[in-house]
N, C-alpha and C positions, 0 to 999 in steps of 0.2 A: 391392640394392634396385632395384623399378622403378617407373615414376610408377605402377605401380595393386596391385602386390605386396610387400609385406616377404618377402625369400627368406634363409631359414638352411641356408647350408651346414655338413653335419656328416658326421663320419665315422660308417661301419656298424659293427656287430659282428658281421655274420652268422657264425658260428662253422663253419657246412657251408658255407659259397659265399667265398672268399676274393676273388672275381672281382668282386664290386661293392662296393668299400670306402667311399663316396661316398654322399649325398642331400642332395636339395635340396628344400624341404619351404616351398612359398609359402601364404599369409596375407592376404587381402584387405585391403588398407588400411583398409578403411570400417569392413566389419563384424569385423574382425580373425577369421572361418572359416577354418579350410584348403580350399585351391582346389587344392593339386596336390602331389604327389609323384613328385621323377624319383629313380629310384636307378639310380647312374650307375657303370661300367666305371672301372677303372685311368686311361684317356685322359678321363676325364672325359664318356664317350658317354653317353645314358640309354638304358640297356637296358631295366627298366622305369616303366612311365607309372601314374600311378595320376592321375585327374580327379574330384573330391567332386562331385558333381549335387546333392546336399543334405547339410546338416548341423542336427540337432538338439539345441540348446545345452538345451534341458528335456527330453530325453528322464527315462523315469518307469521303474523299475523296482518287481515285488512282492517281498516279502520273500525270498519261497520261489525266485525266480528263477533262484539260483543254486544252490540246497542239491543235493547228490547224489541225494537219494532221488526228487524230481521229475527229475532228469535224465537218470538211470537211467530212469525211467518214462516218458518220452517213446522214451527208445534202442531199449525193448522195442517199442513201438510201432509203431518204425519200421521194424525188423526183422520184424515181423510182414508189413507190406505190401507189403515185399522178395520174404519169401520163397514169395510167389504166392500165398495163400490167396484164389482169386477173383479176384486181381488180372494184368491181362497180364503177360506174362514176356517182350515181347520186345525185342530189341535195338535199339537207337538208334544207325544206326550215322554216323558221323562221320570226314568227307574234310579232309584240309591243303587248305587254299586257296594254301601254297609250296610247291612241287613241285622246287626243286632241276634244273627242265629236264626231270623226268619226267611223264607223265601214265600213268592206269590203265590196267593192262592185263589183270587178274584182279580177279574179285572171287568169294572161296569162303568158303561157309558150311557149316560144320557144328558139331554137337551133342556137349557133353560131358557129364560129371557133375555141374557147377553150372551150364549152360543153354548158350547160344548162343555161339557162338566164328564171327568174320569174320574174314578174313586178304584182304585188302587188295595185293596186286602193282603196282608201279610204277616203270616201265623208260623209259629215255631217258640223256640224259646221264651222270644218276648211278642206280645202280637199288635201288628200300628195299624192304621190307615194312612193314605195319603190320598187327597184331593188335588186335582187341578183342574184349573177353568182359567180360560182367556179374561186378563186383566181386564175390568172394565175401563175406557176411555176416560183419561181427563184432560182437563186444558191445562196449560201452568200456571193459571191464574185460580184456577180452585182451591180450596180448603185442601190440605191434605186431609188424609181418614185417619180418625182416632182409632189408635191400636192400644188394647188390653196386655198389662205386661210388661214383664222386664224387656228393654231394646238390647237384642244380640247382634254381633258383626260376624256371619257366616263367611268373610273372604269374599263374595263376590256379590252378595247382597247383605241388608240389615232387614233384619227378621222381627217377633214379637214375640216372647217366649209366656206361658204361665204353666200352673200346675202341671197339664198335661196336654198342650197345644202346646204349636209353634206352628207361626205364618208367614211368610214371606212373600215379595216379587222378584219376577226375571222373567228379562228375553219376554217379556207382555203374559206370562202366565201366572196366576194367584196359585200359589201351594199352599196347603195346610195338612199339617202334619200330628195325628192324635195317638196318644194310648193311655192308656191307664198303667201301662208296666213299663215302658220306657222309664228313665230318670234325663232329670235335663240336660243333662251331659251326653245320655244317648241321643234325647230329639236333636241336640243341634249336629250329634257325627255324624246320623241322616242324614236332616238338613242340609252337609254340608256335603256329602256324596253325592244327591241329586242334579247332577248337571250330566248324565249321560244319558241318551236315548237307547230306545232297545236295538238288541241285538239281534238281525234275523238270519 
């Protein structure tokens, strides 16, 4: 407890990630809202941070909200405007702000059968690649894809970690992320720096 927090420590279950067994999950004295979520490492570190900006104690849902048949019908929708009808097709492409010691030193684009593919080169201390290409389309009714690998939670996505890969999705782009010198600790601080675009 702190003079402006009620903090409940509990243990995780995360069933893929045995590596953050731990959270601590704070409470506003006043208004008794969630204010925070750190879910913390073996050593007790918070690896990640979760911060509530707002909470809606009356949110209002409609009946249909949840039923399948509207959420199927939104899925289609979505997948419509994916798959370019009218709409740009192009890549977004997206730089680590940690670089592990490396800065860029390629940047190559080319074209495949489901659209735009970047590969990304960066060399210095430790030297990686990163890949991105536009997610391919699915329905929510398909298979999900078999992923090779320990299951990691980057904070904004879950990724697939092994030797010297790590793959993840977001915002509809496939990343993968390689080296031979990184260690897995560095792919995922990458990993997990990857949500800025460049700066021009």
């Amino acid at each position: 407890m702190s003079d402006s927090h009620y903090i409940f420590k509990t243990k995780t279950n995360y069933q893929s990630n045995n590596n953050l067994p731990y959270q601590e999950i704070y409470f506003d004295k006043k208004t008794f809202q969630p204010v925070q979520v750190n879910v913390l490492d073996k050593d007790k570190n918070a690896l990640v941070e979760v911060k509530f900006s707002s909470f809606d104690k009356k949110a209002t849902f409609k009946d249909n909200d949840f039923t399948m048949k509207k959420n199927m019908a939104s899925g289609a929708v979505a997948e419509e405007e994916v798959s370019g009808d009218g709409v740009e097709d192009t890549l977004t492409v997206f730089y680590p702000s940690y670089m592990a010691g490396s800065e860029l030193t390629e940047k190559k684009e080319a074209s495949t059968e489901e659209g735009e593919r970047v590969i990304l080169t960066f060399e210095g201390e430790k030297n990686f690649t990163l890949v991105e290409e536009k997610s391919k389309v699915q329905t929510t009714m398909m298979s999900p894809n078999e992923v090779k690998g320990e299951i990691v939670n980057l904070g904004f996505a879950v990724g697939a970690i092994s030797a010297n890969k790590l793959e993840w999705s977001h915002n509809g782009v496939d990343f993968m992320l390689a080296s031979d010198e990184l260690t897995k600790q560095e792919l995922i601080q990458v990993a997990q720096s990857v949500q800025s675009k460049e700066v021009k």
